[in-house]
N, C-alpha and C positions, 0 to 999 in steps of 0.2 A: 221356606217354600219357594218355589221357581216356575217359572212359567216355559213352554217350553213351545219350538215350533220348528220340523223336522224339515228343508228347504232339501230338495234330492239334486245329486247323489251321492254329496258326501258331507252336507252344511248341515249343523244344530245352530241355532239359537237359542240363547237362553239368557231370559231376564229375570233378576233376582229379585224376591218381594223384599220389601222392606219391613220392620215389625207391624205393622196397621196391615200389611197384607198388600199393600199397595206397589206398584211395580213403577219404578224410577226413570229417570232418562239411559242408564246404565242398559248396554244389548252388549254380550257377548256373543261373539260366533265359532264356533271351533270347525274345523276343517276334519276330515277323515281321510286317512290315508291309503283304504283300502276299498275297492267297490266290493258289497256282497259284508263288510262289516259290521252293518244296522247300526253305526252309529248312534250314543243315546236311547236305542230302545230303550234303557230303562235307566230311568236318571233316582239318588237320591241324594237330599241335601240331610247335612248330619255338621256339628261342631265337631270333626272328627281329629284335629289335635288339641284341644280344647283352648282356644285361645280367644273363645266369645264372638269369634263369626264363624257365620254358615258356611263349610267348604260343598261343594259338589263334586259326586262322584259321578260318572257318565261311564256304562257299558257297554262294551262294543262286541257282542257275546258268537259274532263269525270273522273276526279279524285272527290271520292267519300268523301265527308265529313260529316257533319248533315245530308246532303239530297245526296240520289244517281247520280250522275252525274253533283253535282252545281259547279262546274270549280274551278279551281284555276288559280291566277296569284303570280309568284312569280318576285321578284325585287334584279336582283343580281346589286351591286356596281361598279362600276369603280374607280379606284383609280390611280395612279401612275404605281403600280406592275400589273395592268389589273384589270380583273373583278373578284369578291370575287364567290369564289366557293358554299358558302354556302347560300342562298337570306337571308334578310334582314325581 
């Protein structure tokens, strides 16, 4: 689970719960590289290479690349020290 807090016009924050649900001294923030983006609209956490920590995934479903508006998803890690600032 994550807690999440949208700072305009391009900053997510995001604090990751710990197993009790509780949320740590750990704040990521990720940066957006595109105004018009929505960075994070829609976040999920998922053990998505299966290695026993939470990764997050953050969508950025108007960032423009080949075609204007085709989304992105990016896949930040989970590890030990929390979730990797940079996605994957």
């Amino acid at each position: 689970m994550t807690c999440s807090l949208l700072l305009p016009p391009f900053l997510l924050a995001v604090a990751p719960a710990g197993p009790q649900g509780d949320f740590g001294d750990e704040l990521l923030v990720l940066e957006g590289a595109q105004a018009g983006a929505a960075l994070g609209s829609a976040l999920a956490g998922a053990d998505v290479n299966g290695d026993g920590f939470e990764d997050l995934l953050v969508a950025s479903p108007g960032h423009d690349g080949a075609w204007p508006n085709e989304g992105r998803i990016d896949l930040h890690l989970g590890s030990a020290q929390g979730l990797a600032s940079t996605p994957s």
